[in-house]
Every structure is written in C-alpha cells, then in structure tokens.
GULUMZA-387135 format. One record per residue (C-alpha): x, y, z; chain; residue number from 0. Coordinates in steps of 0.2 Angstrom, whole numbers, padded with zeros to 4 digits. Each point is the difference from the previous one (the first is absolute). Example, Ala and Ser with C-alpha at 12.3 -4.5 7.8 and 13.67 -1.06 7.14 Angstrom:
+-------+-------+-------+---+-----+
!  east ! north !    up ! c !   k !
+-------+-------+-------+---+-----+
!  0062 ! -0022 !  0039 ! A !   0 !
!  0006 !  0017 ! -0003 ! A !   1 !
+-------+-------+-------+---+-----+
***
This chain:
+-------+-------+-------+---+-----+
!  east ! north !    up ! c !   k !
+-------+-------+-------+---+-----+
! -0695 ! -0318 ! -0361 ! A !   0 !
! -0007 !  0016 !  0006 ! A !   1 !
!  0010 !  0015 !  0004 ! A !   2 !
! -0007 ! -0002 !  0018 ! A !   3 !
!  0005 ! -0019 !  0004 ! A !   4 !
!  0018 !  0007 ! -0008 ! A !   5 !
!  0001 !  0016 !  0014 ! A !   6 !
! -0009 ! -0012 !  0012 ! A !   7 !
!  0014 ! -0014 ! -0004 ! A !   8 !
!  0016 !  0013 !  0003 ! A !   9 !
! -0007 !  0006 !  0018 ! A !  10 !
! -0001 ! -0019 !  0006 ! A !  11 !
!  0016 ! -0003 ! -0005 ! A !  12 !
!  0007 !  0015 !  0008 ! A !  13 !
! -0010 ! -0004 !  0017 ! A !  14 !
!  0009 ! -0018 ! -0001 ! A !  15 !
!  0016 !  0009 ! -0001 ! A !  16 !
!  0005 ! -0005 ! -0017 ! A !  17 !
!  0014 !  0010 ! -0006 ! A !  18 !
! -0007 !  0015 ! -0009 ! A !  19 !
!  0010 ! -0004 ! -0017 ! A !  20 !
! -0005 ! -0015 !  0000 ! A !  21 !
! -0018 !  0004 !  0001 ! A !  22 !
! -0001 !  0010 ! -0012 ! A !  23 !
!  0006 ! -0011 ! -0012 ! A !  24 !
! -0010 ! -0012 !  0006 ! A !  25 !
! -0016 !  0010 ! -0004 ! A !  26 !
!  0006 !  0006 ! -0016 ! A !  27 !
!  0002 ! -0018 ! -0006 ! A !  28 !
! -0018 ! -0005 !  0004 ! A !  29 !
! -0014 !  0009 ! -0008 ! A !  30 !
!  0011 ! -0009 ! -0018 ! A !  31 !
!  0000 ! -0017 !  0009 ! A !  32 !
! -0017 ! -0001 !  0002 ! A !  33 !
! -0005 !  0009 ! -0016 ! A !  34 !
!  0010 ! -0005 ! -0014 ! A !  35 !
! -0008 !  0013 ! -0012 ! A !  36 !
!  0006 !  0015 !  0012 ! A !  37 !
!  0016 !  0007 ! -0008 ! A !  38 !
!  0010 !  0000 !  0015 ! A !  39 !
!  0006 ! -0017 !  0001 ! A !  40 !
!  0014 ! -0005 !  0009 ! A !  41 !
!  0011 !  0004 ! -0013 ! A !  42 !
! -0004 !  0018 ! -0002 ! A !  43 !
!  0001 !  0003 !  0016 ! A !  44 !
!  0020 ! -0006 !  0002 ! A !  45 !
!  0001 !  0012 ! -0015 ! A !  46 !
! -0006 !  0012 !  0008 ! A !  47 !
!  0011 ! -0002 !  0017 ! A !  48 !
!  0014 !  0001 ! -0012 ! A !  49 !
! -0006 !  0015 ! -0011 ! A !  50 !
! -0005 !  0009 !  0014 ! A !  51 !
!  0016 !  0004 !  0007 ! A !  52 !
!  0010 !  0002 ! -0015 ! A !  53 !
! -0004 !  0020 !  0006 ! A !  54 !
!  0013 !  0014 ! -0001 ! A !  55 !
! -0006 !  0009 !  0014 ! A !  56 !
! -0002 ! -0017 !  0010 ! A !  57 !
!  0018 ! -0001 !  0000 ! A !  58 !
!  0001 !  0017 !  0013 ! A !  59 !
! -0007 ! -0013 !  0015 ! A !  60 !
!  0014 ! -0011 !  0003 ! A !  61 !
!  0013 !  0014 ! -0003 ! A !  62 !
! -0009 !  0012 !  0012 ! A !  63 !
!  0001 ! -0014 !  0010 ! A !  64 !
!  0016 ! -0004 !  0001 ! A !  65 !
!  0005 !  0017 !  0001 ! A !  66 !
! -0011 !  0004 !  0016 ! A !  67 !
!  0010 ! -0018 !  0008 ! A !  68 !
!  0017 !  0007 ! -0005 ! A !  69 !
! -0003 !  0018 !  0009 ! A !  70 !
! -0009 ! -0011 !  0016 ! A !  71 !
!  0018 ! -0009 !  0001 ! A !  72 !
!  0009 !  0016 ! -0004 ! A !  73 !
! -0006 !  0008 !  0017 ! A !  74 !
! -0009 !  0014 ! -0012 ! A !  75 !
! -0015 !  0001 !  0013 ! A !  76 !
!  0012 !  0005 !  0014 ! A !  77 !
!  0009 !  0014 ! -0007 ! A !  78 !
! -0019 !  0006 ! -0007 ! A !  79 !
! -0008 ! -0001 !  0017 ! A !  80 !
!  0017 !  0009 !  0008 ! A !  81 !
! -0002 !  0015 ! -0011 ! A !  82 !
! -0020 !  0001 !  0005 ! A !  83 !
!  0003 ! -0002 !  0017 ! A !  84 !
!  0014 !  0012 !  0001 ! A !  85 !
! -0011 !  0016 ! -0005 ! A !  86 !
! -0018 ! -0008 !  0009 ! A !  87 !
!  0006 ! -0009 !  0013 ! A !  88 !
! -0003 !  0009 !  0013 ! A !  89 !
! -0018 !  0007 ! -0002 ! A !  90 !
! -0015 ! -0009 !  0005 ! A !  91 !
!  0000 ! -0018 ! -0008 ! A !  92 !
!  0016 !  0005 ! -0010 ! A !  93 !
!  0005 ! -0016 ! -0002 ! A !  94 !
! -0014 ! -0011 ! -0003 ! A !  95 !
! -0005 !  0015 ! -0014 ! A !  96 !
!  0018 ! -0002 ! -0007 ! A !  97 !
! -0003 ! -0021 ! -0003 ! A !  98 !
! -0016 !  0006 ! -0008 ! A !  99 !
!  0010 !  0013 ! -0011 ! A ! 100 !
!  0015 ! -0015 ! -0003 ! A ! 101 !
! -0016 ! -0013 ! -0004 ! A ! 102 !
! -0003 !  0014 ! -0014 ! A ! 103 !
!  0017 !  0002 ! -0007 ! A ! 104 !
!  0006 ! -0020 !  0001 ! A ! 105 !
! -0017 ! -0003 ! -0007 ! A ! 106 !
!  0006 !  0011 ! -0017 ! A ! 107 !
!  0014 ! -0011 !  0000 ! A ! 108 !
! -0005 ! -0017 !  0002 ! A ! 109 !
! -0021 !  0001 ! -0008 ! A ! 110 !
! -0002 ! -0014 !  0014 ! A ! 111 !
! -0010 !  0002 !  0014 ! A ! 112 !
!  0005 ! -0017 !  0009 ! A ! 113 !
!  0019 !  0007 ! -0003 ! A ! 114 !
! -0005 !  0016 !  0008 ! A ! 115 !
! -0004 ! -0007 !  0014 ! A ! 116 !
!  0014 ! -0011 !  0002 ! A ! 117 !
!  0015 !  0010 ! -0005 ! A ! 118 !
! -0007 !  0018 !  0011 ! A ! 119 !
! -0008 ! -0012 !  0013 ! A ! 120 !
!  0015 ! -0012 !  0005 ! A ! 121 !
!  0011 !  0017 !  0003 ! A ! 122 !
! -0014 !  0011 !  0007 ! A ! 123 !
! -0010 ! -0011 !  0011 ! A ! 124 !
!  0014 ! -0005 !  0013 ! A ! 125 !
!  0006 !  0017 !  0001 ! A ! 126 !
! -0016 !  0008 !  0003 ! A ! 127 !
! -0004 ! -0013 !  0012 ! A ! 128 !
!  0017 !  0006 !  0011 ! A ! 129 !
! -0007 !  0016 !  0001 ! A ! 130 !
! -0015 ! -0003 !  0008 ! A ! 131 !
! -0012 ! -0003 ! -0013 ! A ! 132 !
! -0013 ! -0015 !  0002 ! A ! 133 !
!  0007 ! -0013 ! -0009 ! A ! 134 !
! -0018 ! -0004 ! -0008 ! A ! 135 !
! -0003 !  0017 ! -0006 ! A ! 136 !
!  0014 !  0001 ! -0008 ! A ! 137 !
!  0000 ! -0016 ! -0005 ! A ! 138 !
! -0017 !  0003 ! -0010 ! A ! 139 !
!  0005 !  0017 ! -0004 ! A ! 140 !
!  0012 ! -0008 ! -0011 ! A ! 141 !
! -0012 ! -0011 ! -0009 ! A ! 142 !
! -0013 !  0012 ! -0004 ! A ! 143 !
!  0015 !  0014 ! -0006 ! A ! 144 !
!  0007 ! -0015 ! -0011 ! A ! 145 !
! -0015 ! -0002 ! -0010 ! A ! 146 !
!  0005 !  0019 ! -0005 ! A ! 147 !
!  0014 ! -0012 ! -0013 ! A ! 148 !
! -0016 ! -0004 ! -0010 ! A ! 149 !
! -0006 !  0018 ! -0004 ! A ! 150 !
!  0016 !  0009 !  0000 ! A ! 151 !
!  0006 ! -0003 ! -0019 ! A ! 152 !
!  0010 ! -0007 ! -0005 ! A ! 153 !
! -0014 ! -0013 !  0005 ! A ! 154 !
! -0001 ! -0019 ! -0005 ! A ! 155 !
! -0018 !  0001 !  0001 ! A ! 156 !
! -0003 !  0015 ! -0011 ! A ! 157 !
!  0012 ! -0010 ! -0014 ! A ! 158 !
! -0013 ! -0014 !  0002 ! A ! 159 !
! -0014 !  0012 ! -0002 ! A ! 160 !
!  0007 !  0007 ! -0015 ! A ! 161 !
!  0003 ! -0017 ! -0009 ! A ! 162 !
! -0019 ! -0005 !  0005 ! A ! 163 !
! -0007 !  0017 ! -0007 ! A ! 164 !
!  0011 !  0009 ! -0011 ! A ! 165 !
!  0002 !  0016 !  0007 ! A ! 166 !
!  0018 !  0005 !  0001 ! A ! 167 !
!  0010 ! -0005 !  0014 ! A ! 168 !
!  0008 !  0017 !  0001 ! A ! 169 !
! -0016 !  0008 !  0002 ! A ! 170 !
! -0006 ! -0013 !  0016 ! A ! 171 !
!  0018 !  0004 !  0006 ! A ! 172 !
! -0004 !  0019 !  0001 ! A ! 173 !
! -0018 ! -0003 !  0006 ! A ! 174 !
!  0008 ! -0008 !  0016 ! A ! 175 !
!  0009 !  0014 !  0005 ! A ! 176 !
! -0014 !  0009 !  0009 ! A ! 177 !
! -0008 ! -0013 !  0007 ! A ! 178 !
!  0015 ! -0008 !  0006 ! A ! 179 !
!  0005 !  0016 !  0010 ! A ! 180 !
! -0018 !  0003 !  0005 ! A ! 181 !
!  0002 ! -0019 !  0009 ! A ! 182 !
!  0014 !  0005 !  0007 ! A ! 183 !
! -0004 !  0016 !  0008 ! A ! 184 !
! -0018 ! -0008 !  0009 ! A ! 185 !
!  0012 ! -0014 !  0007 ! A ! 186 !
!  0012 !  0013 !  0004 ! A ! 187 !
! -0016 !  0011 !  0009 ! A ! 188 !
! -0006 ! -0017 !  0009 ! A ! 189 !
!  0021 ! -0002 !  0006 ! A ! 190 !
! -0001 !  0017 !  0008 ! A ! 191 !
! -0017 ! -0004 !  0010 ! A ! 192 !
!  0005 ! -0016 !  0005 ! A ! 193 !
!  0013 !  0006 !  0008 ! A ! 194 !
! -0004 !  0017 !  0008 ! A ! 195 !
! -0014 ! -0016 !  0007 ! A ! 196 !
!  0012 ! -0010 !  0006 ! A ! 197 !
!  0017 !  0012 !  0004 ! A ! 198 !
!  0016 ! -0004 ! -0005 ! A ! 199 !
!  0017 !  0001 !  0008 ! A ! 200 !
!  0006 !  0013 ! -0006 ! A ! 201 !
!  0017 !  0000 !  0009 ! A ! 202 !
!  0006 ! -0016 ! -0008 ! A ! 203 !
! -0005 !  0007 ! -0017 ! A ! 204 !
!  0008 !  0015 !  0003 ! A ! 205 !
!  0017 ! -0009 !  0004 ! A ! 206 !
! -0004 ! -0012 ! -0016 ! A ! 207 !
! -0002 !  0018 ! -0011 ! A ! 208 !
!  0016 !  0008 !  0008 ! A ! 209 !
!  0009 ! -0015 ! -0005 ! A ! 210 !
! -0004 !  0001 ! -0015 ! A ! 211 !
!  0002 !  0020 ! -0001 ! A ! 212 !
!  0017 !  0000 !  0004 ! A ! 213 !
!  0006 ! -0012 ! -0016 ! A ! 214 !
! -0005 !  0020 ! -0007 ! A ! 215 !
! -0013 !  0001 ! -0016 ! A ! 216 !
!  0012 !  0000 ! -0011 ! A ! 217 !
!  0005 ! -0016 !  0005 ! A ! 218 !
! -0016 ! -0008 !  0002 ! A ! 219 !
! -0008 !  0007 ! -0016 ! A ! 220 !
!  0016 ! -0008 ! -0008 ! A ! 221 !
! -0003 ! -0017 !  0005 ! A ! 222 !
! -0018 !  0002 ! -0004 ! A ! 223 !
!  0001 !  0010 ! -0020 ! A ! 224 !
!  0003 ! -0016 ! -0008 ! A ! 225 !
! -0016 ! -0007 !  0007 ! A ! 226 !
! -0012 !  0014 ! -0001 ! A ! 227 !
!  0010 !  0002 ! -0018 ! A ! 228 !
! -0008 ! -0017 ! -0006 ! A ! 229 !
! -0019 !  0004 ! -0002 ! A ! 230 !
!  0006 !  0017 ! -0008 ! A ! 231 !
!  0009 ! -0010 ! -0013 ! A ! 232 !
! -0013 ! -0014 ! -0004 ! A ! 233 !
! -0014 !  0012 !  0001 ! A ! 234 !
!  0009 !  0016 ! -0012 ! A ! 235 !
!  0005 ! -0013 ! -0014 ! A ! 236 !
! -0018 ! -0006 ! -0003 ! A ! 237 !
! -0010 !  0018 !  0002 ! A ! 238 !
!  0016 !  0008 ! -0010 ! A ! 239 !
! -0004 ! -0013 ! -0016 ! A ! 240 !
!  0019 ! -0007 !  0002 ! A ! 241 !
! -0006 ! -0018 !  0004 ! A ! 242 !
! -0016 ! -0009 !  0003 ! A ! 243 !
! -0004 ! -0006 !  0016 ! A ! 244 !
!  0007 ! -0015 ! -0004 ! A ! 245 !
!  0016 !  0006 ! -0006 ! A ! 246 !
!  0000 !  0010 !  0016 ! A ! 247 !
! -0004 ! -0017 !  0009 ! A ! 248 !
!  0019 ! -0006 ! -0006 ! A ! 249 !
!  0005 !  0015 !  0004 ! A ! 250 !
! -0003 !  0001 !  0019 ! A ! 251 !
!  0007 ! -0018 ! -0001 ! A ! 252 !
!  0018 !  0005 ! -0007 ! A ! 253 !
! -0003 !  0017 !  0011 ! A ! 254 !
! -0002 ! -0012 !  0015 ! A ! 255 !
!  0014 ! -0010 !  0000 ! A ! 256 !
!  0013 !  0015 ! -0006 ! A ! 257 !
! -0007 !  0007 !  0018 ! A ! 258 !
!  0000 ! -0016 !  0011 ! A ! 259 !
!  0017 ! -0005 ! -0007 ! A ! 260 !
!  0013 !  0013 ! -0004 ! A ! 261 !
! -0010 !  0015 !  0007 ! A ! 262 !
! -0006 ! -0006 !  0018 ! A ! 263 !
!  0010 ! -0016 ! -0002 ! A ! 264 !
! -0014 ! -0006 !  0011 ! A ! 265 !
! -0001 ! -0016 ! -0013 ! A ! 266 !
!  0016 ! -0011 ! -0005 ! A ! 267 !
! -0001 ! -0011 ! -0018 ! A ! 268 !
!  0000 ! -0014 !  0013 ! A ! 269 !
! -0019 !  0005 !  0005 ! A ! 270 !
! -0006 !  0002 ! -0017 ! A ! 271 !
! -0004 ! -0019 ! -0003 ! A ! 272 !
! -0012 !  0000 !  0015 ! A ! 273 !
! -0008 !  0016 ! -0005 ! A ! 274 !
! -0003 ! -0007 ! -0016 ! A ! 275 !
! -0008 ! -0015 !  0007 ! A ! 276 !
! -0010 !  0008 !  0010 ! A ! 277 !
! -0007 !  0013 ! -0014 ! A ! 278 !
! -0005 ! -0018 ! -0010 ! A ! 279 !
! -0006 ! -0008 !  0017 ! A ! 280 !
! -0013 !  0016 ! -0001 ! A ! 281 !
! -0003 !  0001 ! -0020 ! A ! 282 !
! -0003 ! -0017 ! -0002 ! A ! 283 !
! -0016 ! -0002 !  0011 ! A ! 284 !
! -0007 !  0018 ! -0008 ! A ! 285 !
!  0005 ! -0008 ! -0020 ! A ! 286 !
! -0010 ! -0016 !  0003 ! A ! 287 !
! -0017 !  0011 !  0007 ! A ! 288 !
!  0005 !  0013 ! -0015 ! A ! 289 !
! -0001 ! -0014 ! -0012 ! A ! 290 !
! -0015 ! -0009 !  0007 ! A ! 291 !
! -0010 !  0017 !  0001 ! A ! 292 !
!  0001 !  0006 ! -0017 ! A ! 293 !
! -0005 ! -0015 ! -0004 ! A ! 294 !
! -0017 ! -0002 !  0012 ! A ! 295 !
! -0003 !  0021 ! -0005 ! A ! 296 !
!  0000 ! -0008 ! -0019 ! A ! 297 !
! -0013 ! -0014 !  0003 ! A ! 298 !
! -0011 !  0011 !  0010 ! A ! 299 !
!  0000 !  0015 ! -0013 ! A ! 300 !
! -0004 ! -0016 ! -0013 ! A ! 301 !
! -0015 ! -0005 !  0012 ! A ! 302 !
! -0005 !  0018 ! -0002 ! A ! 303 !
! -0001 !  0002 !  0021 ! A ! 304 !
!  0008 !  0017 ! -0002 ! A ! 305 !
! -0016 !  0007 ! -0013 ! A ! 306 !
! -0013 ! -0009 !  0013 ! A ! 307 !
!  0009 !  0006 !  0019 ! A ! 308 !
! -0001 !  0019 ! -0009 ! A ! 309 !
! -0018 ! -0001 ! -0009 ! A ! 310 !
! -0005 ! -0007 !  0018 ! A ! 311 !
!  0007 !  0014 !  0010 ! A ! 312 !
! -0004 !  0014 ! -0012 ! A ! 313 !
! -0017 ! -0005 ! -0001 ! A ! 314 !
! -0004 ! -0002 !  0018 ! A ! 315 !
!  0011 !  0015 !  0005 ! A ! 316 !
! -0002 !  0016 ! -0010 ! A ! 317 !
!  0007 !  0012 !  0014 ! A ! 318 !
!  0017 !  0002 ! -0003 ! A ! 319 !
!  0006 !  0002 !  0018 ! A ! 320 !
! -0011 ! -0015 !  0006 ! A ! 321 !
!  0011 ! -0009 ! -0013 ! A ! 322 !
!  0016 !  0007 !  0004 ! A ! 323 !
! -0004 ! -0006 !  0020 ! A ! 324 !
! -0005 ! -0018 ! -0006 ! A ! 325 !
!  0017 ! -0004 ! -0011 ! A ! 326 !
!  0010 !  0009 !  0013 ! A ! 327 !
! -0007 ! -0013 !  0014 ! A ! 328 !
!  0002 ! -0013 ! -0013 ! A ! 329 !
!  0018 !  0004 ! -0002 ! A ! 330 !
!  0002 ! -0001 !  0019 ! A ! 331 !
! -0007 ! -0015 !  0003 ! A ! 332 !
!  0011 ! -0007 ! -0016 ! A ! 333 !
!  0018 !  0006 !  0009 ! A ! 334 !
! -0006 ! -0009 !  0014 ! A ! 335 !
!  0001 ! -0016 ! -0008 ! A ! 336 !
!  0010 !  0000 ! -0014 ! A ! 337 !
!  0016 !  0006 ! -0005 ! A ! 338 !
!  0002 !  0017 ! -0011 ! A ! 339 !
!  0007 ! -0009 ! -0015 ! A ! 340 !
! -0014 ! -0011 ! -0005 ! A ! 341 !
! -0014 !  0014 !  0004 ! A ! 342 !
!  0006 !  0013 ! -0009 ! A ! 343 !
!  0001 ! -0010 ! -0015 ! A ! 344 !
! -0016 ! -0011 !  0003 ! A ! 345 !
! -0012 !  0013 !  0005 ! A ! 346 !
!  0007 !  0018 ! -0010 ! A ! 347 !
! -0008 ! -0010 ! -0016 ! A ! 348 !
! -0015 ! -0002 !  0009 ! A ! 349 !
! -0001 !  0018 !  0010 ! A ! 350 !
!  0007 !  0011 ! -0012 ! A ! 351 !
! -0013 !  0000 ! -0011 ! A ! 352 !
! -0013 !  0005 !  0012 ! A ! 353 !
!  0009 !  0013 !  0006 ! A ! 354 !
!  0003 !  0009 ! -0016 ! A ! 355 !
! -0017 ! -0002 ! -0004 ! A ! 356 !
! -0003 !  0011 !  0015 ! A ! 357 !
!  0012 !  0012 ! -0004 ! A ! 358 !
!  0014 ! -0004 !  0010 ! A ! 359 !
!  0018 !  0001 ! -0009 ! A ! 360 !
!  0011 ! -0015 ! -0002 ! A ! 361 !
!  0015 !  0006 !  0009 ! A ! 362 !
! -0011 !  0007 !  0014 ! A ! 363 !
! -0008 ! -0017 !  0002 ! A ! 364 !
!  0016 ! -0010 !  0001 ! A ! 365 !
!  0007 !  0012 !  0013 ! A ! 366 !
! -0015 ! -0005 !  0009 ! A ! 367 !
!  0001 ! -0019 ! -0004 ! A ! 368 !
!  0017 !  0002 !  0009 ! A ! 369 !
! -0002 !  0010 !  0016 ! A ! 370 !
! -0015 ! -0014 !  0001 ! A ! 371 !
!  0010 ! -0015 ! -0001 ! A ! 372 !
!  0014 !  0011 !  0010 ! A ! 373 !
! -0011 ! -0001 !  0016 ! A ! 374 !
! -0002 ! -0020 ! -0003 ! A ! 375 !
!  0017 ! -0001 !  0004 ! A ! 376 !
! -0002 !  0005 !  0017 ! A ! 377 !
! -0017 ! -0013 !  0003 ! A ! 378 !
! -0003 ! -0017 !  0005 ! A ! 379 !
! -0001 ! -0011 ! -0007 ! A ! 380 !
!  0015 !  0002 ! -0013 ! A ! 381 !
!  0010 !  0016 !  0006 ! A ! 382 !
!  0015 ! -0003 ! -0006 ! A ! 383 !
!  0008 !  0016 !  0008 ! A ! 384 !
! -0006 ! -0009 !  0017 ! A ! 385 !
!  0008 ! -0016 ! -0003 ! A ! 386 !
!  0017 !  0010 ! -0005 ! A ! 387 !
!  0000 !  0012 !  0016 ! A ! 388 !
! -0008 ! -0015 !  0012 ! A ! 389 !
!  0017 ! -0009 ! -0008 ! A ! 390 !
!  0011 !  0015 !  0006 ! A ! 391 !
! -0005 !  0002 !  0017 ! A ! 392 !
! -0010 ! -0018 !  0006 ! A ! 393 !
! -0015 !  0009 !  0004 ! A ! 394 !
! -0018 ! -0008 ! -0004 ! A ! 395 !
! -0005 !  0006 ! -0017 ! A ! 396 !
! -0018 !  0003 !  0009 ! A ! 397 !
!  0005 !  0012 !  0013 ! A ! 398 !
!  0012 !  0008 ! -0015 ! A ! 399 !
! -0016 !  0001 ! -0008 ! A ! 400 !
! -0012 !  0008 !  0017 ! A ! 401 !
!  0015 !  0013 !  0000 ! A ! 402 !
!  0000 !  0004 ! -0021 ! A ! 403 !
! -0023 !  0001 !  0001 ! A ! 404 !
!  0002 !  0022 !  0005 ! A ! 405 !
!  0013 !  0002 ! -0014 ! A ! 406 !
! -0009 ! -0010 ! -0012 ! A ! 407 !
! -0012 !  0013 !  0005 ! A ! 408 !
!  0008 !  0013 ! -0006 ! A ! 409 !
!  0005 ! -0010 ! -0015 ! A ! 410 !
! -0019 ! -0002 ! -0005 ! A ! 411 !
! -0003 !  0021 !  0003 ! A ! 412 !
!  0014 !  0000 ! -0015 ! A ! 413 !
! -0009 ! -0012 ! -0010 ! A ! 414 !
! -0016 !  0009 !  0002 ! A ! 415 !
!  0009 !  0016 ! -0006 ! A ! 416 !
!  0009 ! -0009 ! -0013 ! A ! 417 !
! -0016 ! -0006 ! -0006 ! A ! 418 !
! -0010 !  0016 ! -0003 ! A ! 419 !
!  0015 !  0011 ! -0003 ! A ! 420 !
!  0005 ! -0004 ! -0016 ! A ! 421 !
!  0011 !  0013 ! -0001 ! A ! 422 !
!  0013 ! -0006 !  0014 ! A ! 423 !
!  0004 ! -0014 ! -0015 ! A ! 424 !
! -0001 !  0009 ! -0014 ! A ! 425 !
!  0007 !  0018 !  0004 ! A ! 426 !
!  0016 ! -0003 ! -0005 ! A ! 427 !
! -0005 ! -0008 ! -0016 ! A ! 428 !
+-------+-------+-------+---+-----+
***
C-alpha cells in the first residue's frame, strides 16, 4: 500500500467523522494487513502505542493538566484578573487588556489553551458583559486570548514537540516566552481599537474599579500573590536546574492543592474526587490519540513519507522564505482540521527535516509549529476554544467566529514576525 492511499485513507476517515484515535490506528494497521512483508504489522504497531508512551517527559501532560483544573476550581483566575484590573481598569480597554494579561498568567499555570478559556472566560465573560461590553466581543476575545495557554510555557504542546524532535523542553519553554507576550500585546492593541470604535461605559467601570479600590492594594495583591506566585514557581524550578519540567509538573500539582485547600480554602477534600475525575475525563481522550500517533508517525517514517514530503519541497522550492510561506499555510490549514496533539507528532517528523535543511533551528520551528496550530484553535471547523466559550455563554460558535476573524488578524501579523524573526524565539537562549 502506497504512502499516498495510507494519507488519503486517514482524511476520509476524518471527514466521516471517525474519531481521530481511532483513525489513526486504523491507518497504522493497514499498510501490514495488506503487505505482509512490510515490518509494521499489527503487532508492532500495539508495541509501539505501548512503547511510545513509556516517556518521562510525557508524564508533565496529565499533571499540567490536573493542575490547571485544580487552580480553575480554586477560583485562581479571579484573584489574577482582580489584581490586573485593579491597576488598568480604568484606561481605554482596561479590562478587556486585563483578560488578555490573565489568559497569559493562567495559561503559565495550566499549559492548556481549552482550560484558559474556560477557567478566565467563565469568570471574566459575565462580568464584562454587566459593564457594558458586547457579549460577543468578549465572548471571542476570550477564545482567541486562550489560545495564549498553548505558547505561554509551561505549554502541553511544546512538551509534545520536544518528545517528537528532541530538543529540550526547557529550551521550547523559554522560546515561548516572547512570542507569547508579543500575542498578547497585538490582542491587547486590537482591545484598545475596538473599543475607542465602539465606546464603553465608562461610569459603570469606574464604580466596578472603585469597588474594587477600596478593598486597598495591599489587600487585593494579597488575595491575588498566591496565584501570580504559581507560574513564578513552576517556571524558576525548571530554568534554575532544580527539577525538570516534569518534576515541576508535580510540583505545580502539590503547589495547587496546598493553595485551593488550606491557603484560599477555596476547595474542600470533599471536591477532590470530582476534580480528579474530571482531570482523567480530559487525559483519557488525549492518551488514547498519544498512543495511536506515535504509532501512525512510526509506520509513516517506515514508509519513508517523511524523506519523499522533504526531497519534494526542497527540490521544487529552493527560496527559503517561499518555503517558510508554504509550511506556515500548511500548518494553518492543519489546525483547522485536526487537533494539536496528533499534528505535532505526525507532521514535526515530516517538516523538520525540511526546515533545517533550510537553515531554520529546531526550537524556532516548533515555536512556529505552535503559534500555527495556536490559531486552529480559533477556526472552523475544529476550534476547540469556540466550542468552550460558545459552551459558556450559548452563543453560535459562527458568529463567536465572525467576531474572533480581526483578532486572528492580528494573530497572523505575530506569526509573520515569528516566522522571520528568529530572534524573538531564541534570544533568550
């Protein structure tokens, strides 16, 4: 069986709406059904599934994980977003620039864009909303800022990009740090147009700021030191050398729960079953597609599609920023339609080795990869921050969509400057 029929095969099944786990072990299976001889049979492949995620490093997903959902249900995106909005509330776009600023700090706790947007968006949105705002602005403004959890390190992404090329996963992590806030500040520059646009009330903020003033700084930047404490913590133990970024994965978990429960007592020992549940509810799906995509990059990279996909493009393209265009609009049409997990370790064994044979550096390129499949998450068809934020406030994820189009805007102007900027990753190398 060709490489072709095999790529050919895993779109069909996605397009009939087979579960993407399942169609990738589906496609892994068949090229060793139909040709004995080939050496993956079905065997090998379950091997590999297995194999795959006996992985160290792999271990920092589920604990990120449930980290980011024990901070969500410890109210951690509040007392952020309070301290923000205390000191920018009441300038042009304070507050929508102060979710933006929270999607960054929760999104250094949790590595999840989907729990960004959840746990900032659930407290943020309705809030906003009372004060004037329109409720699809913010509503979209929440989505796009979420998708800061993926590039923001710690980010689950970056640890899946590590394991699929072998760069260091503390390296990605400082990479991401620049971009990230580069993100956030184009979203932050689109919140102030927007609403210098459009107006705001400004007399019903300012009693929502003078509320909050009068609790005093001291008193709000209590409430709030634990939280903004967090990424300080998880981030300083892995760029220090005390503890990998798995190790600082379990970390952030313990860190989490001393906070929510004797700290904040925002969580009783009572709640902890259905936050546990709730952190293997949203592991589970991601193990099953982690397994079944090491296993389909494996047949692939025996089917040598990886060598043919690069000799193709670097002998059609020899101008390296032509090539640089083509994989970055690649990528883009890739988040639209699949979920970050599976393309990052699908297609980095296929893309990587074109792009170092142009010159570009590893880390660079996964940065890249991420902000890339960052902006699927705000497009139809897949869009998962769309479905979460359409969840929170009922409205149409199409119009959520119509509202997020200038932001993504600004999102690609990032990309672009990502892209032939190598220095905005690497500096801090």
């Amino acid at each position: 069986m060709s490489s072709a029929v095999v790529l050919i095969l895993f779109f069909v099944c996605l397009l009939i709406a087979i579960p993407i786990s399942v169609s990738l072990g589906i496609v892994s299976v068949l090229p060793g059904a139909f040709d004995p001889s080939f050496t993956a049979s079905a065997t090998y492949v379950i091997r590999s599934m297995f194999g795959g995620l006996d992985s160290f490093p792999l271990l920092a997903v589920p604990m990120f994980i449930l980290s980011g959902i024990i901070m969500a249900r410890g109210g951690i995106s509040k007392r952020l977003f309070d301290l923000f909005a205390y000191f920018i509330g009441k300038k042009t776009a304070g507050l929508p620039c102060a979710v933006v600023v929270t999607c960054l700090f929760y999104g250094a706790i949790s590595g999840s864009g989907i729990a960004t947007v959840a746990a900032v968006g659930s407290m943020t949105i309705p809030l906003l909303v009372n004060l004037g705002y329109d409720k699809r602005f913010c509503t979209a403004l929440v989505a796009v800022a979420g998708s800061l959890g993926v590039i923001i390190p710690p980010s689950i992404p970056f640890i899946m990009y590590g394991m699929a090329s072998g760069v260091s996963v503390s390296d990605i992590f400082i990479a991401g740090i620049i971009p990230g806030i580069l993100i956030g500040v184009m979203l932050m520059v689109y919140a102030v147009y927007y609403c210098k646009k459009n107006g705001e009330d400004k007399e019903r903020i300012n009693g929502e700021i003078d509320h909050l003033r009068s609790q005093g700084l001291w008193k709000v930047f209590k409430s709030s030191f634990f939280a903004v404490l967090s990424p300080v913590i998880i981030l300083g133990c892995i760029y220090s050398g005390v503890a990998s970024p798995t190790e600082a994965a379990v970390i952030s978990v313990f860190y989490s729960l001393i906070v929510s429960l004797f700290l904040y007592k925002s969580l009783s020992f009572r709640d902890l079953y259905a936050v546990f549940a709730e952190g293997v509810r949203t592991y589970a799906p991601i193990l099953f597609i982690l397994a079944a995509s090491i296993a389909f990059s494996r047949v692939l990279t025996l089917m040598q599609v990886p060598q043919t996909i690069s000799g193709w493009i670097l002998e059609n393209f020899s101008n390296k920023i032509l090539i640089l265009i083509v994989v970055n609009l690649f990528l883009l049409l890739v988040g639209m339609i699949m979920d970050t997990t599976p393309a990052i370790l699908i297609l980095t064994p296929i893309l990587l080795p074109i792009m170092t044979g142009v010159g570009v550096d590893p880390i660079h390129f996964g940065v890249m990869m991420v902000v890339n499949l960052a902006i699927g998450f705000v497009t139809p068809p897949i869009g998962v921050n769309l479905f979460v934020a359409s969840s929170l406030t009922d409205i149409p994820v199409i119009q959520i969509a119509k509202r997020a189009l200038p932001m993504i805007g600004y999102f690609l102007i990032a990309l672009l400057l990502i892209t032939f900027i190598p220095q905005l990753s690497l500096a801090l190398l």
